[in-house]
C-alpha positions as CSV (number, residue, x, y, z in Angstrom):
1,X,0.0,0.0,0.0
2,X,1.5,3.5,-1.1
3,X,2.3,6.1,1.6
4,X,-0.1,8.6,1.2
5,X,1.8,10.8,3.3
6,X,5.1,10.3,1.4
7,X,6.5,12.9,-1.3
8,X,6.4,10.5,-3.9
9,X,2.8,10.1,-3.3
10,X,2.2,13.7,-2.9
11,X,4.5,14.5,-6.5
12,X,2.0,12.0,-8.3
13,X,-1.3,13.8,-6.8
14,X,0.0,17.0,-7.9
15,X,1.3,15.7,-11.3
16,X,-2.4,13.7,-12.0
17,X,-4.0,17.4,-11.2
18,X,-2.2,18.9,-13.2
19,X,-3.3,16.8,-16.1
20,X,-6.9,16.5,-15.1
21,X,-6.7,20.6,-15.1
22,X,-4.9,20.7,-18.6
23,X,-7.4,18.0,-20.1
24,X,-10.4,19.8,-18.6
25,X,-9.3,23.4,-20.0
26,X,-9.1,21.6,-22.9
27,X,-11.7,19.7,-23.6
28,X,-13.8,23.1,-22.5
29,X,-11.9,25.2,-24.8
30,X,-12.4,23.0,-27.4
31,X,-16.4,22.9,-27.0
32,X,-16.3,26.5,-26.7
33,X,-14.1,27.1,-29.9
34,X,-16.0,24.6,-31.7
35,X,-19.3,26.4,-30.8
36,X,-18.4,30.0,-31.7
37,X,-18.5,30.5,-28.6
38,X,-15.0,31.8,-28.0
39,X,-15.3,34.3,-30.8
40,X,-18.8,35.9,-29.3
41,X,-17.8,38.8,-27.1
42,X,-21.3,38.9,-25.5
43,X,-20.6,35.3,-23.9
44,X,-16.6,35.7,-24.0
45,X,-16.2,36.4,-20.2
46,X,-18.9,33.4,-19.0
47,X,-16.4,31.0,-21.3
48,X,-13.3,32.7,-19.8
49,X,-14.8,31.6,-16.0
50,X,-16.0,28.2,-17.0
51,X,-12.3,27.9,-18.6
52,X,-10.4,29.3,-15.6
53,X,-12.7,27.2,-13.1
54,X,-11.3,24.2,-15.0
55,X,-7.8,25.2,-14.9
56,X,-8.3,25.7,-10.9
57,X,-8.4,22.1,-10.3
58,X,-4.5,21.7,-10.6
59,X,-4.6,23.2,-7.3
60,X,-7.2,21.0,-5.7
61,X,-5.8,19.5,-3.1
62,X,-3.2,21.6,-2.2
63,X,-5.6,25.1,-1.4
64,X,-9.3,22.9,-1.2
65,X,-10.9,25.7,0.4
66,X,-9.4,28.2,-2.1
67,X,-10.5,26.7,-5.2
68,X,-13.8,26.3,-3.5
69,X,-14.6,29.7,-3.0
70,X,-12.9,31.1,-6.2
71,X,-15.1,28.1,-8.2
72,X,-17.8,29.4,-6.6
73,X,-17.5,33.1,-7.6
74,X,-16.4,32.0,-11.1
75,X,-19.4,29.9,-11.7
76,X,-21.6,32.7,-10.3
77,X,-19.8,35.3,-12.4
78,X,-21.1,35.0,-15.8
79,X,-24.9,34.9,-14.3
80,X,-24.3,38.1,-12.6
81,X,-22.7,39.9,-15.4
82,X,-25.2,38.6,-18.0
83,X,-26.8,36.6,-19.8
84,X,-24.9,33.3,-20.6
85,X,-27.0,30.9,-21.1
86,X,-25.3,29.8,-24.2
87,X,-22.6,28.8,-22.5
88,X,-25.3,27.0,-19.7
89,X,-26.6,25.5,-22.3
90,X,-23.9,23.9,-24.2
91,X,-21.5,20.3,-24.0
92,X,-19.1,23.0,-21.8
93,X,-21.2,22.2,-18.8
94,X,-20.1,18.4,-19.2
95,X,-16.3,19.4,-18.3
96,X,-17.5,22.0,-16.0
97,X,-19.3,19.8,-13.8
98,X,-16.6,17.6,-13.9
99,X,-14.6,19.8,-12.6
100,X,-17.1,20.7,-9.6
101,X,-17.1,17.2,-8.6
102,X,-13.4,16.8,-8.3
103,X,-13.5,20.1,-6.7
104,X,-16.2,18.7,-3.7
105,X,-14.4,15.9,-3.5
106,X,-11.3,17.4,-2.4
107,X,-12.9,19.8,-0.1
108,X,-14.1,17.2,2.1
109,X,-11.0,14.7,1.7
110,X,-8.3,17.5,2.5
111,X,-10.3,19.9,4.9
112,X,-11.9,19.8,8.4
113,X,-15.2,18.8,7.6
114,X,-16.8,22.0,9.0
115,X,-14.8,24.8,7.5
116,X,-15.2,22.8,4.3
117,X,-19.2,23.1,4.5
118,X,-17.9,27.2,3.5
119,X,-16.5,26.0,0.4
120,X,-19.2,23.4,-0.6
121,X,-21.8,26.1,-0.2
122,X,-19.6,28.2,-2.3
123,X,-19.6,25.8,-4.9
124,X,-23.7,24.8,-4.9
125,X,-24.5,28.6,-4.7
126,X,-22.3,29.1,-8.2
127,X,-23.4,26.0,-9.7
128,X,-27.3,26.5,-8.8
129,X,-26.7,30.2,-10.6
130,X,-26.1,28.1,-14.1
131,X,-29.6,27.1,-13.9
132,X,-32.7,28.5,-15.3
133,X,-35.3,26.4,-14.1
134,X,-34.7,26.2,-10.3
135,X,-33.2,23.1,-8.3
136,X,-31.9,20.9,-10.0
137,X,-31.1,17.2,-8.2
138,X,-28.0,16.9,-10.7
139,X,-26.4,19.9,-9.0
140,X,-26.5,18.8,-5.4
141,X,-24.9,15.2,-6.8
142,X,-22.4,16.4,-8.6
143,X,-21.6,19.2,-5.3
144,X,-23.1,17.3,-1.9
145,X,-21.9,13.6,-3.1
146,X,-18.5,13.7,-3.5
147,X,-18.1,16.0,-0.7
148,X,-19.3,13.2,1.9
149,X,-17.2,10.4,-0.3
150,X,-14.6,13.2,0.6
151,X,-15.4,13.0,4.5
152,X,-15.1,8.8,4.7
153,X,-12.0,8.7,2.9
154,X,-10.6,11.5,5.0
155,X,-11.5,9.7,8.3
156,X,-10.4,6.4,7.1
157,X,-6.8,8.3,6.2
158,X,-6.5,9.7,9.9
159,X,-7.9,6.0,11.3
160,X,-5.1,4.3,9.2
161,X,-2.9,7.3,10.5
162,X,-3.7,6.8,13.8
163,X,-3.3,2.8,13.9
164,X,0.3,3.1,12.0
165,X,1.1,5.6,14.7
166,X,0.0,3.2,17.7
167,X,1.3,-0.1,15.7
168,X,5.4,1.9,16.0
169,X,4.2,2.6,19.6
170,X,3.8,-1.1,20.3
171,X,7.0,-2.1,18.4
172,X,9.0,0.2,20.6
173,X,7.3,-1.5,23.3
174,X,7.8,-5.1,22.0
175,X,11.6,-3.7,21.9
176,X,11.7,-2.6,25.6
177,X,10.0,-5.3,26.7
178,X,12.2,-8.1,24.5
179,X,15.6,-6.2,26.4
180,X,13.5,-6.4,29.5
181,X,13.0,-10.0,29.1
182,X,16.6,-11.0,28.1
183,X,17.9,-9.0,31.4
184,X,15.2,-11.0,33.5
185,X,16.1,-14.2,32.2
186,X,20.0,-13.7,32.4
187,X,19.6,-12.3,36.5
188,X,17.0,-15.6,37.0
189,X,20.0,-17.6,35.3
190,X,22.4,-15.8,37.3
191,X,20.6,-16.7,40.9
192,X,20.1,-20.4,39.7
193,X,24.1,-20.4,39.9
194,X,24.2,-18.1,42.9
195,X,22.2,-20.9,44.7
196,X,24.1,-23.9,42.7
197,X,27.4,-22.7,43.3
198,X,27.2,-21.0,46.8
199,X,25.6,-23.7,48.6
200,X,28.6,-26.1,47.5
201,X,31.5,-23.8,47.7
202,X,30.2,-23.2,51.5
203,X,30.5,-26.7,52.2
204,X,33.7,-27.0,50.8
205,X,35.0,-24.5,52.7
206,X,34.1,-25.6,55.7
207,X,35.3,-29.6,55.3
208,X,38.4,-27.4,54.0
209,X,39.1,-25.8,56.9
210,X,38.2,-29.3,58.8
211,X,40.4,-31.3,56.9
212,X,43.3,-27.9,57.5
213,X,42.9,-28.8,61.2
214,X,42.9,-32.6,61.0
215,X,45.8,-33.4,58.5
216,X,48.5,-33.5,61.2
217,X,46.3,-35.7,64.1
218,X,43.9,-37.5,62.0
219,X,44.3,-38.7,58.7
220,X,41.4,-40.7,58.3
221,X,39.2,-37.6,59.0
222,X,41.3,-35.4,57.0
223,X,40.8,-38.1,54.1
224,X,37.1,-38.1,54.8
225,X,36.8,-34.2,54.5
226,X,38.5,-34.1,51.4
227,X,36.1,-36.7,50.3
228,X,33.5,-34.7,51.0
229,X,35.1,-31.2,49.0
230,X,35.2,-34.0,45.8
231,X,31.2,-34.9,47.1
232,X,30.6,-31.4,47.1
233,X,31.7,-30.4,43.8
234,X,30.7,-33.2,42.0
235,X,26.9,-32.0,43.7
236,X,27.2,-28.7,42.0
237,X,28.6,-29.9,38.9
238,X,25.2,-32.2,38.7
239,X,23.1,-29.2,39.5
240,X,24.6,-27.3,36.7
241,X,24.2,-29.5,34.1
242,X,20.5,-29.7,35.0
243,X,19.9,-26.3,34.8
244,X,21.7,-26.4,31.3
245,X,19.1,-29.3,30.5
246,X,16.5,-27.0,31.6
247,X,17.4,-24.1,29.4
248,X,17.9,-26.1,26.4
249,X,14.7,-26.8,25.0
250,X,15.6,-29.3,22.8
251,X,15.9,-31.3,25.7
252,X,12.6,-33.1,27.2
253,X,11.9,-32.4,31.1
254,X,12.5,-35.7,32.9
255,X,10.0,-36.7,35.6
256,X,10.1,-34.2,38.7
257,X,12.1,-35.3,41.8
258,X,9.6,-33.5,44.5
259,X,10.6,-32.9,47.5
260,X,13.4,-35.7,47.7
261,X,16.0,-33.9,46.7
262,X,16.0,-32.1,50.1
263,X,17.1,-35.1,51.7
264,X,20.0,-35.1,49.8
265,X,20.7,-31.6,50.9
266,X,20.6,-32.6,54.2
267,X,22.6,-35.5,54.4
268,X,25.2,-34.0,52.5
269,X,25.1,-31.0,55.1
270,X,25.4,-33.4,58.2
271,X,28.0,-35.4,56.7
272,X,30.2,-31.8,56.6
273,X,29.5,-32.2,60.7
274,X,26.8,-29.7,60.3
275,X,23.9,-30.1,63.2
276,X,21.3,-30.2,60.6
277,X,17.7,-31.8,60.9
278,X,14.4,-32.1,58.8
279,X,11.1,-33.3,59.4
280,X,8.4,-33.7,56.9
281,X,5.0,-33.7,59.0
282,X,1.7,-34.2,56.8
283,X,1.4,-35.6,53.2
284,X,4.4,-33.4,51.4
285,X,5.0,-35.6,48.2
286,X,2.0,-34.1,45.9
287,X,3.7,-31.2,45.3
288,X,3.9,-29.2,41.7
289,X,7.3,-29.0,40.0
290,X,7.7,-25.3,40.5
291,X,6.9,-24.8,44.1
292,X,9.0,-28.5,45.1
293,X,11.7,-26.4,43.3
294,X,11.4,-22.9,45.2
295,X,11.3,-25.5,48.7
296,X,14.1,-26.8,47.2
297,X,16.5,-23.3,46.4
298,X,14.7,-22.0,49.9
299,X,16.1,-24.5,51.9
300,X,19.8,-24.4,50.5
301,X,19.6,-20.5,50.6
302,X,18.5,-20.8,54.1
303,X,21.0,-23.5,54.6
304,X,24.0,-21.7,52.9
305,X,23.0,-18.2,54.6
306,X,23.4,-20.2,58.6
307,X,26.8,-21.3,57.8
308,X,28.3,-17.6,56.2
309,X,26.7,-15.8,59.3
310,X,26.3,-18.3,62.1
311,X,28.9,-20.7,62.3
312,X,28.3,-23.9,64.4
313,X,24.8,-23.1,65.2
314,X,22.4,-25.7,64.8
315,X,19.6,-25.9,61.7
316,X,16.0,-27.0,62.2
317,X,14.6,-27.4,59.1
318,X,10.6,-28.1,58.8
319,X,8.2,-29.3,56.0
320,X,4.6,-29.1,56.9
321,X,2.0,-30.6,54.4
322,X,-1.5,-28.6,54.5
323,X,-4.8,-29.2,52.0
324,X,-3.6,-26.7,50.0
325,X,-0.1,-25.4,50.6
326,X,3.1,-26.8,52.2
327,X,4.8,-24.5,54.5
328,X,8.9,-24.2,54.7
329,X,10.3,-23.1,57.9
330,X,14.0,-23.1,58.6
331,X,15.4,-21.9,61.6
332,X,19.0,-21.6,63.0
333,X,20.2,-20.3,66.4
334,X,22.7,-17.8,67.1
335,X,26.3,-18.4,65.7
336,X,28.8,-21.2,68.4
337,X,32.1,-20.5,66.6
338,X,34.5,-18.0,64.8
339,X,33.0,-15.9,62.4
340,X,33.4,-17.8,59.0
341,X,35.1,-16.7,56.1
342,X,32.5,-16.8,53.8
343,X,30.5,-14.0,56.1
344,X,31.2,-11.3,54.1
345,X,30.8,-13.3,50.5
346,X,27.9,-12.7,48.7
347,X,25.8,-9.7,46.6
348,X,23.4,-9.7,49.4
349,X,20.6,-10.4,47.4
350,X,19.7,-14.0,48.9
351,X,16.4,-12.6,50.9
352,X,15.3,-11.1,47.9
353,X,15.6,-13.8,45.1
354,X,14.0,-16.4,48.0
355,X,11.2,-14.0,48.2
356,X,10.7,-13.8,44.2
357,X,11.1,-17.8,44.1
358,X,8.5,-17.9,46.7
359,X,6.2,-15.0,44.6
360,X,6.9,-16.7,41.2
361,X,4.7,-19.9,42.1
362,X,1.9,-18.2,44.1
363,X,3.5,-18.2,47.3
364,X,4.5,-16.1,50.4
365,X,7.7,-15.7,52.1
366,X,8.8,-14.1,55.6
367,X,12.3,-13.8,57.6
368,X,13.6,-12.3,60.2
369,X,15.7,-12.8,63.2
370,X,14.5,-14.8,66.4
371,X,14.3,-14.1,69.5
372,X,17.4,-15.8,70.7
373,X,19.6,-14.5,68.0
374,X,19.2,-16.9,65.7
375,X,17.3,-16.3,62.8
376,X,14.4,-17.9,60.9
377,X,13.0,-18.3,57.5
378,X,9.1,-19.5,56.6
379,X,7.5,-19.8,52.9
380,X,3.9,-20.7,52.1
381,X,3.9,-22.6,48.6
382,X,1.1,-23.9,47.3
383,X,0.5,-27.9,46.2
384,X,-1.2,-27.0,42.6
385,X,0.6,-25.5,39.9
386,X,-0.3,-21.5,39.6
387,X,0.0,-20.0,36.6
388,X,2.2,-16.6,36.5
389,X,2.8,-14.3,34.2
390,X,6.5,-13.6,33.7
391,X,8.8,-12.6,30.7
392,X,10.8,-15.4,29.5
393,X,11.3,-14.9,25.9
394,X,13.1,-12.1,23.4
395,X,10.5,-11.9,21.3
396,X,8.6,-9.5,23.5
397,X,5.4,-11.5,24.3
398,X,4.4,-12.2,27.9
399,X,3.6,-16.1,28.0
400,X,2.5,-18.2,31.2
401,X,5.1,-20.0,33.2
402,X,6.1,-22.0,36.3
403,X,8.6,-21.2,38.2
404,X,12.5,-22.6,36.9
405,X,12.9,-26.3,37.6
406,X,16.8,-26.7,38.2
């Protein structure tokens, strides 16, 4: 579809009036001459208006109202000067008319409809002068008919206007909101290896510094804490290549692991000599993907934020079953040791993404120091998968997901 609003387009109009004009002129100029009519000086100056009318449609569209008023005057001038009925009366009108249609037309396509209504009345008050016998239907066709065609295609141009204005408004937004996605996805990618690698590097550290202390008494433990380093990073190196499973989709899920996996957390934090427990109490298997995963990343964040900020402290860990939710409480008293070295490690931004992961499958989230000094952690998921709305893709359309299974 051409732009009508382009200068190409606009050359072509002008060029096409141009030639309408010229053909018009002389097509009347030719009826006239052939008539006699040319050569009669009592009709001369009605010819010369009819003429000069004709010629005024080269500037249609670029002065509407203009060529309204002076076609009006024009057509009105022979009548008032005299007699020229001659010219009323001849194959003249044919062009003439022609030329008043073109001329309505273009009064209602390029001008506000109401200061048009000046120029159309210009035009049916010169064209009803021609007549002799009154009103004449053929007039207000020719006058009142092309003006309205005028009006639709002139509100059809500013609808099309509008909706190509609103259609680069919402691909600037699909832009914004495709960089918008692609920096969500990359900090929800970036916290999945927060969790991943944090968790394990903390227990490392700490069988680290156990097997430091034991080397020179007690090789068998030193041996052990080592093994459990190897343990350690072999755990993360797992987790990682399931969240690289995840985020190839050419990959298809395997079966969810529920709430299982947190037993494995917990065994692996009591075999670093962490005092580490968990009970499940209720039914806590029938849990969707997404919130068996936020349990999951809540209770290693939890886990992973006791032993940078309370070393040696005990963890209670607890997994409640409801109808409709499960609830997450982890709990660790004040710190029993020497600060760790991992305290000051960390973007502190572990609240925060535990809170989203919590948000991101319908549930709630709450922590906050105890009142012995310890401090506790508590998240409401629900069983049943909810659906949340959450850019995940480039392409700039929202689309309904879970929350990340890693």
């Amino acid at each position: 579809m051409p732009n009508l609003d382009g200068p190409l387009w606009r050359s072509l109009c002008r060029r096409s009036d141009r030639i309408a004009a010229a053909l018009l002129t002389a097509i009347a100029a030719g009826i006239l001459g052939a008539s006699g009519l040319l050569a009669s000086a009592h009709v001369l100056p009605a010819s010369l208006s009819v003429l000069a009318f004709c010629a005024l449609v080269a500037a249609r569209r670029r002065r509407p109202m203009m060529v309204g008023l002076a076609g009006g005057a024009l057509l009105a001038l022979p009548t008032i000067m005299g007699d020229a009925t001659q010219v009323n009366n001849s194959a003249v009108a044919l062009p003439a008319l022609l030329a008043v249609f073109l001329v309505a037309y273009s009064l209602g396509a390029n001008c506000q409809w109401a200061s048009s209504l000046v120029g159309l009345a210009s035009l049916i008050a010169g064209v009803n002068t021609t007549s002799n016998s009154g009103f004449n239907p053929l007039f207000e066709m020719v006058t009142v008919a092309p003006w309205l065609g005028g009006l639709v295609v002139s509100s059809r141009r500013r609808l099309a206007t509008e909706l190509e204005a609103r259609a680069r408004e919402l691909e600037e937004e699909r832009e914004i909101f495709a960089v918008a996605s692609v920096r969500y996805e990359r900090a929800r990618i970036a916290r999945e290896l927060h969790d991943i690698v944090a968790h394990c590097i903390s227990l490392m550290v700490v069988q680290a510094g156990a097997g430091e202390r034991l080397a020179q008494s007690d090789q068998q433990g030193a041996t052990r804490a080592f093994g459990l380093i190897a343990d350690a990073a072999s755990q993360a190196e797992v987790e990682i290549d399931r969240l690289v499973e995840f985020l190839d989709a050419s990959v298809p899920p395997g079966p969810g692991t529920g709430l299982r996996i947190v037993d494995g957390l917990v065994r692996r934090a009591r075999a670093s000599g962490l005092m580490v427990s968990c009970n499940f109490i209720g039914e806590c298997e029938d849990l969707a993907e997404g919130s068996a995963d936020a349990a999951y990343r809540l209770v290693q964040e939890a886990v992973t934020n006791a032993i940078k900020h309370a070393s040696g402290a005990p963890i209670d860990i607890t997994i409640e079953g409801h109808m409709a939710t499960v609830s997450v409480d982890v709990v660790n008293g004040p710190a029993r040791g020497t600060p760790s070295v991992l305290a000051g490690a960390g973007g502190g931004h572990g609240l925060a993404g535990m809170r989203e992961r919590a948000a991101r499958c319908g549930g709630t989230f709450d922590a906050g120091p105890t009142a012995q000094g310890g401090w506790h952690v508590t998240a409401h998921l629900p069983r049943r998968p909810l659906v949340s709305i959450v850019p995940t893709q480039a392409s700039g359309r929202r689309s309904s997901v879970g929350s990340l299974e890693a």
